[in-house]
Structures are given as structure tokens and as C-alpha cells.
N, CA, C and O atoms as a GROMACS GRO file, in nm:
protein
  388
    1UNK      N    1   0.080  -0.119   0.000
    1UNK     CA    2   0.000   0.000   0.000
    1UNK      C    3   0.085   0.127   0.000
    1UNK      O    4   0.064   0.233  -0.059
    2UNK      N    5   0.188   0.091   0.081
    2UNK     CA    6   0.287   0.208   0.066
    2UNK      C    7   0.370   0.270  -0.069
    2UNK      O    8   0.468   0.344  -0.073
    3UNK      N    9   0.317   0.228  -0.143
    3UNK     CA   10   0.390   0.206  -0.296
    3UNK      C   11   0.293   0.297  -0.398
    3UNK      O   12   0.325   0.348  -0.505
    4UNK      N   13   0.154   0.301  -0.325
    4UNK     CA   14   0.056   0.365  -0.423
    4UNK      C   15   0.064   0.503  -0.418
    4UNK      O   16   0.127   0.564  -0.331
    5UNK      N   17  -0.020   0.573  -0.541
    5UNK     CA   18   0.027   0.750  -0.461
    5UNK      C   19  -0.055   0.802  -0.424
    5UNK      O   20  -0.150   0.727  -0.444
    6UNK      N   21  -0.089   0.888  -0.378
    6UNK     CA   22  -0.171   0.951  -0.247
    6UNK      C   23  -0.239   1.063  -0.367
    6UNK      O   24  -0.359   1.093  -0.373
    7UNK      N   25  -0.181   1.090  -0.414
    7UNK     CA   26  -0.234   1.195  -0.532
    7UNK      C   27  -0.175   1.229  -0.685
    7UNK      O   28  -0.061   1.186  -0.704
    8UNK      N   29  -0.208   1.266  -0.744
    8UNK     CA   30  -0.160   1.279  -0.906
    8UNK      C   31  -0.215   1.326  -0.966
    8UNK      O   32  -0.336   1.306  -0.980
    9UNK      N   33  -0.137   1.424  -1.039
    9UNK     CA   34  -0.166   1.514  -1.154
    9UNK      C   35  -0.050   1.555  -1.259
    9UNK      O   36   0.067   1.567  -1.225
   10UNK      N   37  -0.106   1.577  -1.414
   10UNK     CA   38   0.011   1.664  -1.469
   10UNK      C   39  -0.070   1.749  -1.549
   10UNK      O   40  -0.182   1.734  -1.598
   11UNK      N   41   0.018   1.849  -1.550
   11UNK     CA   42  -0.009   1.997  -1.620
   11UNK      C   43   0.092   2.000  -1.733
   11UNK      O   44   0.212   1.989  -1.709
   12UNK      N   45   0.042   2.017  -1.864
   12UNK     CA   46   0.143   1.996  -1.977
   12UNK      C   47   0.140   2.173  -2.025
   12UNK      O   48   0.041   2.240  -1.995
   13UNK      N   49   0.276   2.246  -2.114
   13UNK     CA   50   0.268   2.321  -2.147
   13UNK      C   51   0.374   2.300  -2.284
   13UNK      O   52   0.489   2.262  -2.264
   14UNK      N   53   0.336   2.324  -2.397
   14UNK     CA   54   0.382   2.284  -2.575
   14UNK      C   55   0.438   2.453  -2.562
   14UNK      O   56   0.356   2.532  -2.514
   15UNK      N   57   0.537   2.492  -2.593
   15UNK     CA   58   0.590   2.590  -2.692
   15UNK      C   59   0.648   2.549  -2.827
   15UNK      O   60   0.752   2.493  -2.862
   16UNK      N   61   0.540   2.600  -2.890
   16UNK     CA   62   0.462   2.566  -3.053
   16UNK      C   63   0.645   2.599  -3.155
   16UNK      O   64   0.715   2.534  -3.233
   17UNK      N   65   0.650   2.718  -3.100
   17UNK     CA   66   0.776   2.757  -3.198
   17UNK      C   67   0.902   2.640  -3.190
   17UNK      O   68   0.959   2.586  -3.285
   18UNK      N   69   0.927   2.620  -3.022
   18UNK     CA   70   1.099   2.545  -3.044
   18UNK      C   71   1.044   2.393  -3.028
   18UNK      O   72   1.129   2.304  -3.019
   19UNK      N   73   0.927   2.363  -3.023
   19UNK     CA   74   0.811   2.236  -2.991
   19UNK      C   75   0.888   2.122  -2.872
   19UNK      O   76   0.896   1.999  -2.878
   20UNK      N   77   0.929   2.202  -2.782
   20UNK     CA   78   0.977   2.156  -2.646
   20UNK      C   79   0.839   2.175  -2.545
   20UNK      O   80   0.760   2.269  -2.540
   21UNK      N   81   0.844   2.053  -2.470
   21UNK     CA   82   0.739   2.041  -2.360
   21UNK      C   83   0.815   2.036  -2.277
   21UNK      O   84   0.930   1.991  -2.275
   22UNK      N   85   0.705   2.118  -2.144
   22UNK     CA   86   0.711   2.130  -2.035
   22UNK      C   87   0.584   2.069  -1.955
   22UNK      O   88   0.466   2.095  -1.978
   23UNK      N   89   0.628   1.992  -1.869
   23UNK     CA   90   0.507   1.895  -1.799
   23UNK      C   91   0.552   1.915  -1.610
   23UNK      O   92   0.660   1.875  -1.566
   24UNK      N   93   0.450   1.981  -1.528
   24UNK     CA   94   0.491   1.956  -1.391
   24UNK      C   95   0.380   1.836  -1.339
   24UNK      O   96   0.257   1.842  -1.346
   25UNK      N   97   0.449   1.746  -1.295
   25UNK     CA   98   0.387   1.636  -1.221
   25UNK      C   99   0.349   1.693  -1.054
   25UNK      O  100   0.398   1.779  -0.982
   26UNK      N  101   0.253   1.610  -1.042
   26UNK     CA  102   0.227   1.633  -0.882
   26UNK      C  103   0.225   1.436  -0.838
   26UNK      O  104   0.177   1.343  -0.904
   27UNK      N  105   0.282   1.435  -0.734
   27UNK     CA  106   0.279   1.312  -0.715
   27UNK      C  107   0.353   1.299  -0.570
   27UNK      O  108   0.455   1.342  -0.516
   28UNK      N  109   0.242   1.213  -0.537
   28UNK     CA  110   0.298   1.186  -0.362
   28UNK      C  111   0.323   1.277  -0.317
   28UNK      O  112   0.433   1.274  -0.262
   29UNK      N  113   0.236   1.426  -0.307
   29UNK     CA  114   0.294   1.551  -0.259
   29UNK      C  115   0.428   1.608  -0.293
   29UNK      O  116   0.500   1.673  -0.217
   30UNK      N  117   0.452   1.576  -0.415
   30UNK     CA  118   0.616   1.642  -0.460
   30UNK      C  119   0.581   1.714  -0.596
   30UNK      O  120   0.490   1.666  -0.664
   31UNK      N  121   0.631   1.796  -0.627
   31UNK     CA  122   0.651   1.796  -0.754
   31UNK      C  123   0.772   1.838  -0.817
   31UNK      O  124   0.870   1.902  -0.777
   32UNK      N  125   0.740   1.784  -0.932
   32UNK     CA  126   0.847   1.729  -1.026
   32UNK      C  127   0.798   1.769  -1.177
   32UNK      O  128   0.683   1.786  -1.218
   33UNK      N  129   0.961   1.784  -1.266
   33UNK     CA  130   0.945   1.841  -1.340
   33UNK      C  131   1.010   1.763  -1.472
   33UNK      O  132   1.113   1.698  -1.456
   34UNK      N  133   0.946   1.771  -1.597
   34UNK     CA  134   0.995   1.660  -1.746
   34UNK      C  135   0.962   1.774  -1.819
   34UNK      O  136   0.856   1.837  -1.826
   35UNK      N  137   1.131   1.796  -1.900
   35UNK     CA  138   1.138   1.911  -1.990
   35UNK      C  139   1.172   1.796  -2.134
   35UNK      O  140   1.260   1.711  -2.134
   36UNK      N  141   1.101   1.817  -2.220
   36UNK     CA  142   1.186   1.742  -2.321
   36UNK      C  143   1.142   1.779  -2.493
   36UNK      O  144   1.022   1.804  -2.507
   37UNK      N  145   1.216   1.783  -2.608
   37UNK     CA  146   1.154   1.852  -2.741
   37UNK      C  147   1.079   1.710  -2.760
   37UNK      O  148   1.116   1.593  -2.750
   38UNK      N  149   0.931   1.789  -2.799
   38UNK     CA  150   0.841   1.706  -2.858
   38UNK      C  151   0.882   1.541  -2.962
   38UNK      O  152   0.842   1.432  -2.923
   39UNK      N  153   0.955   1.556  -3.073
   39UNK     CA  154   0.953   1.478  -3.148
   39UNK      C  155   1.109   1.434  -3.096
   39UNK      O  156   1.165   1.393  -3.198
   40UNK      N  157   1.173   1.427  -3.020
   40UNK     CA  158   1.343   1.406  -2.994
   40UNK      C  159   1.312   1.362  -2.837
   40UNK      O  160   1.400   1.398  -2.758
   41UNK      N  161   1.204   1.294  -2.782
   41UNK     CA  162   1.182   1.285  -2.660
   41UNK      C  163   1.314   1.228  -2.570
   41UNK      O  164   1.369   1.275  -2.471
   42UNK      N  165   1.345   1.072  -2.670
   42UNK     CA  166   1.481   1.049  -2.523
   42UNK      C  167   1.623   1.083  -2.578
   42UNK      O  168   1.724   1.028  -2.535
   43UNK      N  169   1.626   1.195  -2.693
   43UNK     CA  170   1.758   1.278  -2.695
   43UNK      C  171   1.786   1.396  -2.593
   43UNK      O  172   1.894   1.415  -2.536
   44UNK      N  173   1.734   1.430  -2.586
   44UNK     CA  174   1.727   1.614  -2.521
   44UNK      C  175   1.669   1.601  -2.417
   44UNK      O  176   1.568   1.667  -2.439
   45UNK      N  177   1.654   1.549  -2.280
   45UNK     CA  178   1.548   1.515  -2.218
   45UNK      C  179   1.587   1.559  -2.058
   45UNK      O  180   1.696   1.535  -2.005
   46UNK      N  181   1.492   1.617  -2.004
   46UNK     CA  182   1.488   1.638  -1.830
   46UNK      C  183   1.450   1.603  -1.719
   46UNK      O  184   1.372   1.693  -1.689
   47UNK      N  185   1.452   1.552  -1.659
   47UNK     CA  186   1.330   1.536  -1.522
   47UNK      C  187   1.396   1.594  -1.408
   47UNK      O  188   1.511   1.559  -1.383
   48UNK      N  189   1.336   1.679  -1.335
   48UNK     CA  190   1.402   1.707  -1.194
   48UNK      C  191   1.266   1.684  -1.099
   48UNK      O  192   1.152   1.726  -1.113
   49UNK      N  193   1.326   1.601  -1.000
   49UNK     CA  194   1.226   1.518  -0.966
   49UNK      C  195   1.231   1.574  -0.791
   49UNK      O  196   1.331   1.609  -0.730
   50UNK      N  197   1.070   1.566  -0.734
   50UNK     CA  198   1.071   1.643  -0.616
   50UNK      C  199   1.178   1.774  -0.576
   50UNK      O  200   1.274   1.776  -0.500
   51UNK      N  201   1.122   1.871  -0.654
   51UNK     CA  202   1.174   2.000  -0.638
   51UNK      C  203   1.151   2.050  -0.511
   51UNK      O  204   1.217   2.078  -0.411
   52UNK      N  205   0.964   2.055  -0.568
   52UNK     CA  206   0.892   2.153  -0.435
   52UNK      C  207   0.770   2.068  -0.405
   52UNK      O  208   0.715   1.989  -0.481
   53UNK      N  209   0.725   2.108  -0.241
   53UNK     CA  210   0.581   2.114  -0.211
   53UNK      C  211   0.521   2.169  -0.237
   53UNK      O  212   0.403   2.134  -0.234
   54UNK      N  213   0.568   2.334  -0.296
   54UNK     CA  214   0.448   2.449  -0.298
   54UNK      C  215   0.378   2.426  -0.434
   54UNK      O  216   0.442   2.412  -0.538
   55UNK      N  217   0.259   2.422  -0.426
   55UNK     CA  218   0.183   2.438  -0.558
   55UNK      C  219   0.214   2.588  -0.633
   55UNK      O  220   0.293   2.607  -0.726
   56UNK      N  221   0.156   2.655  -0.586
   56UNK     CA  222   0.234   2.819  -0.613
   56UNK      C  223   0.352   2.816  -0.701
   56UNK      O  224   0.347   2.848  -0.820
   57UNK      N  225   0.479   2.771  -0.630
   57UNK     CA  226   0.580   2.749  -0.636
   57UNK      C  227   0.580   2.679  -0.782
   57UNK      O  228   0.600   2.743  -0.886
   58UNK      N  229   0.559   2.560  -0.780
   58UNK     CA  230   0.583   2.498  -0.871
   58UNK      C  231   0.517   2.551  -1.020
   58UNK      O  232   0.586   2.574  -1.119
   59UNK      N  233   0.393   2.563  -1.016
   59UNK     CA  234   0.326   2.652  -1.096
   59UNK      C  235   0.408   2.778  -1.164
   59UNK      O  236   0.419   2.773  -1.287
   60UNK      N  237   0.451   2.866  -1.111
   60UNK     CA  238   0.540   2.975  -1.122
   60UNK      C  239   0.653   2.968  -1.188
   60UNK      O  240   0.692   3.044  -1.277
   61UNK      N  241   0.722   2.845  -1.129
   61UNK     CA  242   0.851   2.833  -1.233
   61UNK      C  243   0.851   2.745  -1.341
   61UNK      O  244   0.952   2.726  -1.410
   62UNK      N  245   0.704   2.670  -1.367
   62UNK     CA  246   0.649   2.604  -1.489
   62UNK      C  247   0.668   2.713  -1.568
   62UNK      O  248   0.746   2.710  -1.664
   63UNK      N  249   0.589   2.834  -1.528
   63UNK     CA  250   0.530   2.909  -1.662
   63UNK      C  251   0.666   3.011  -1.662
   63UNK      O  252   0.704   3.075  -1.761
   64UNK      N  253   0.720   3.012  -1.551
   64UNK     CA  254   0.887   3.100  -1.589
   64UNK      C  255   0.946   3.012  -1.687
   64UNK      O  256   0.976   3.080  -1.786
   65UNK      N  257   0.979   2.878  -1.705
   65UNK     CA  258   1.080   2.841  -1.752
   65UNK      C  259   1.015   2.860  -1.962
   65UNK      O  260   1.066   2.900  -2.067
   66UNK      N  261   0.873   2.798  -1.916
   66UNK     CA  262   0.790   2.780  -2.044
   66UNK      C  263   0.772   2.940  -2.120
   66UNK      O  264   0.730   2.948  -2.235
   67UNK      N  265   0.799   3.028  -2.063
   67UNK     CA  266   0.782   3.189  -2.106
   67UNK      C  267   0.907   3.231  -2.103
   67UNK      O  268   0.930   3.349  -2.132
   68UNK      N  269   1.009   3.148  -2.069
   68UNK     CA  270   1.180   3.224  -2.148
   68UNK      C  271   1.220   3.081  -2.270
   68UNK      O  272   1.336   3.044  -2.288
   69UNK      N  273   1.154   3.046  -2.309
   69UNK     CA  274   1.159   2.898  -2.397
   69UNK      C  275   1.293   2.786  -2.340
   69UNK      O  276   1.377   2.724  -2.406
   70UNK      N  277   1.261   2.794  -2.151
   70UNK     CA  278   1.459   2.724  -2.155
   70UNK      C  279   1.436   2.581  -2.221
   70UNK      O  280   1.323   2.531  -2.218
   71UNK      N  281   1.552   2.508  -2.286
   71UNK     CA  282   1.580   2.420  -2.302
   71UNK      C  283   1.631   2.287  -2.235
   71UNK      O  284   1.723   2.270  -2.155
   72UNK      N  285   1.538   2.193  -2.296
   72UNK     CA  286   1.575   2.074  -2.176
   72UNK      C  287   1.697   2.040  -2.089
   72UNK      O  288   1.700   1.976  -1.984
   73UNK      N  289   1.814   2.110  -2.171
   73UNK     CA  290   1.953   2.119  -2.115
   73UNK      C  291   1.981   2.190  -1.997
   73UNK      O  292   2.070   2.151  -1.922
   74UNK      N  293   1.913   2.293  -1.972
   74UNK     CA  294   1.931   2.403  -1.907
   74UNK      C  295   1.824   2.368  -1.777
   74UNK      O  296   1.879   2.412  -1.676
   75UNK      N  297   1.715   2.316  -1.746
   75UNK     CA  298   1.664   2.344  -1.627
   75UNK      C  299   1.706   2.290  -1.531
   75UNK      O  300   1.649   2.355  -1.444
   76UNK      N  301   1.768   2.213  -1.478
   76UNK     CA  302   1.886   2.160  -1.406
   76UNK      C  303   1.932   2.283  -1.332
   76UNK      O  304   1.926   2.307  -1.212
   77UNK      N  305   1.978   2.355  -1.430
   77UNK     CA  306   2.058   2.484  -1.382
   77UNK      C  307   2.003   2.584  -1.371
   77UNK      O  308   2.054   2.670  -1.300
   78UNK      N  309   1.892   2.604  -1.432
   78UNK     CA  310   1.805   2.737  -1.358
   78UNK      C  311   1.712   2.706  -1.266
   78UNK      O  312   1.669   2.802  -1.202
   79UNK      N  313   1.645   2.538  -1.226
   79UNK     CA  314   1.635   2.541  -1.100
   79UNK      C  315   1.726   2.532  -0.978
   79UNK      O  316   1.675   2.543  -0.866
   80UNK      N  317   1.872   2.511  -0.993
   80UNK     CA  318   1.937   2.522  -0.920
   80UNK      C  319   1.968   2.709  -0.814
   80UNK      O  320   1.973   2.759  -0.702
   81UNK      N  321   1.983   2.744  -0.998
   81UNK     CA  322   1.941   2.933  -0.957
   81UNK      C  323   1.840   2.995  -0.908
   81UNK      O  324   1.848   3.111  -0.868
   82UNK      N  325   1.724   2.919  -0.905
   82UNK     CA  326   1.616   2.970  -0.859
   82UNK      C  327   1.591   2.950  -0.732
   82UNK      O  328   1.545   3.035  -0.654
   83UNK      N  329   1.629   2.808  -0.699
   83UNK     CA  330   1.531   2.711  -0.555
   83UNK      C  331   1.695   2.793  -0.437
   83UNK      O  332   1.701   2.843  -0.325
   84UNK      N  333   1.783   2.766  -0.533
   84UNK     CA  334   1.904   2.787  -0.420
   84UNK      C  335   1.975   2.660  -0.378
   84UNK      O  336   2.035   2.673  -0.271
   85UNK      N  337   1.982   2.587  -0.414
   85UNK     CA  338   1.993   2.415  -0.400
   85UNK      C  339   2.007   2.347  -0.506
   85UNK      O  340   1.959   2.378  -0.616
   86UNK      N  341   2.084   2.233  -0.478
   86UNK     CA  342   2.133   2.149  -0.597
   86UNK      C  343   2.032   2.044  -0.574
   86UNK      O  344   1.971   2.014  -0.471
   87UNK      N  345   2.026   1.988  -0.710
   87UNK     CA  346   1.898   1.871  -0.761
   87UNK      C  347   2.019   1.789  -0.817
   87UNK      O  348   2.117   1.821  -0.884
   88UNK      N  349   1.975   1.675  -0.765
   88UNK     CA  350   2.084   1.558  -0.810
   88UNK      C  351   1.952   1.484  -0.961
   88UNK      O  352   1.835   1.522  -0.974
   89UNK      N  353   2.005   1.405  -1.027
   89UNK     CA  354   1.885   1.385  -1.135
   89UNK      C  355   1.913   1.200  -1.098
   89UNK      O  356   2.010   1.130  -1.070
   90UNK      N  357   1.786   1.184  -1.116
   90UNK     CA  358   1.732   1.067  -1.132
   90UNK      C  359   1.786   0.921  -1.186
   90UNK      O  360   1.796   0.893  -1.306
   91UNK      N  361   1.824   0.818  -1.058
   91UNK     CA  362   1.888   0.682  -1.182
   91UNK      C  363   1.807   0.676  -1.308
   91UNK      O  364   1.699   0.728  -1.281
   92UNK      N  365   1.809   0.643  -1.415
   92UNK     CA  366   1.718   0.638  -1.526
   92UNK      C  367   1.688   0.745  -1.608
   92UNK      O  368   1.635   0.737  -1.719
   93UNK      N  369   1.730   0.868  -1.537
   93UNK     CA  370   1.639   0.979  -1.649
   93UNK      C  371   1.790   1.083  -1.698
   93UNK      O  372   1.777   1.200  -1.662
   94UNK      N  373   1.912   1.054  -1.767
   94UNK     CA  374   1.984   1.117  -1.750
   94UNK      C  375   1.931   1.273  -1.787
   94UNK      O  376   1.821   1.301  -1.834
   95UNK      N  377   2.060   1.386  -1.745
   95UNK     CA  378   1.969   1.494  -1.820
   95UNK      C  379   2.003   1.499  -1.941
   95UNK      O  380   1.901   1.515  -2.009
   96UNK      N  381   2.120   1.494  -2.021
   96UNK     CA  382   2.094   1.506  -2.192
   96UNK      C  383   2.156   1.381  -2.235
   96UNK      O  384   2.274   1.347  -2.229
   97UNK      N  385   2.039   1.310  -2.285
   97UNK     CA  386   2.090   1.202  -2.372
   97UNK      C  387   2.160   1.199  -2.505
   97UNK      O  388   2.192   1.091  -2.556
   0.00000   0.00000   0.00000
């Protein structure tokens, strides 16, 4: 039972021009973040996983990152600039394949 999640959601956001997605997950009270270009999914690819609790929070730097077009390469490092803290990335999800 401890394995199931308590809650879940994702919020997807397409920027049409460089056709890179931005997706914030909610899950098990964390959220987490999968940056990756649409048609190049496991070349270019992101996840930074349990960032934040804050909904606010997370929300905010969805639509910051999705309204300066960053690239899957880069959010690593501008959530690092933002939160103030280093994000280690995920066994399985390198950040650029």
C-alpha cells in the first residue's frame, strides 16, 4: 500500500515555436518536473524530480521556464538558480541524452 500514490496530476505546457514540452507532475505531494523537445523525446530530455511542495511554487517556475523557452539542457541549472539548492537527477532519467 505504501507504494501507491496519495495523489496525481500533470499539467502539460507545448511551446509551438521550439516544440519543447514542459510537464509539472504532482505526485505523492512532490513535484516534479519533465522538460523534453516534442519529437526528440529520449535525446534532449529532463526530469528534476521532487523540487517543491508548494503548488504556487511549482506553478510559477512552470510558466517561468515555459515563457523564457529554456531548453531541456538548461533546467537543471536554472532550477538550481532559482530554488538555491542542488537537484541531483534521477537513476534512469539522464539529463541530456
Amino acid at each position: 500500500m505504501a507504494d501507491q500514490m496519495l495523489n496525481a496530476y500533470e499539467k502539460t505546457i507545448k511551446d509551438e515555436a521550439t516544440q519543447v514540452v514542459y510537464k509539472l507532475v504532482f505526485k505523492n505531494a512532490l513535484y516534479s518536473l519533465e522538460c523534453y523537445y516534442e519529437q526528440m523525446k529520449h535525446k534532449n530530455y529532463c526530469y528534476l524530480e521532487n523540487f517543491t511542495e508548494d503548488e504556487g511554487e511549482a506553478e510559477f517556475f512552470l510558466h517561468l521556464i515555459a515563457k523564457g523557452k529554456a531548453l531541456p539542457i538548461h533546467i537543471k541549472d536554472i532550477a538550481e538558480d532559482y530554488f538555491g539548492k542542488r537537484f541531483s537527477v534521477p537513476k534512469g532519467y539522464p539529463r541530456d541524452l
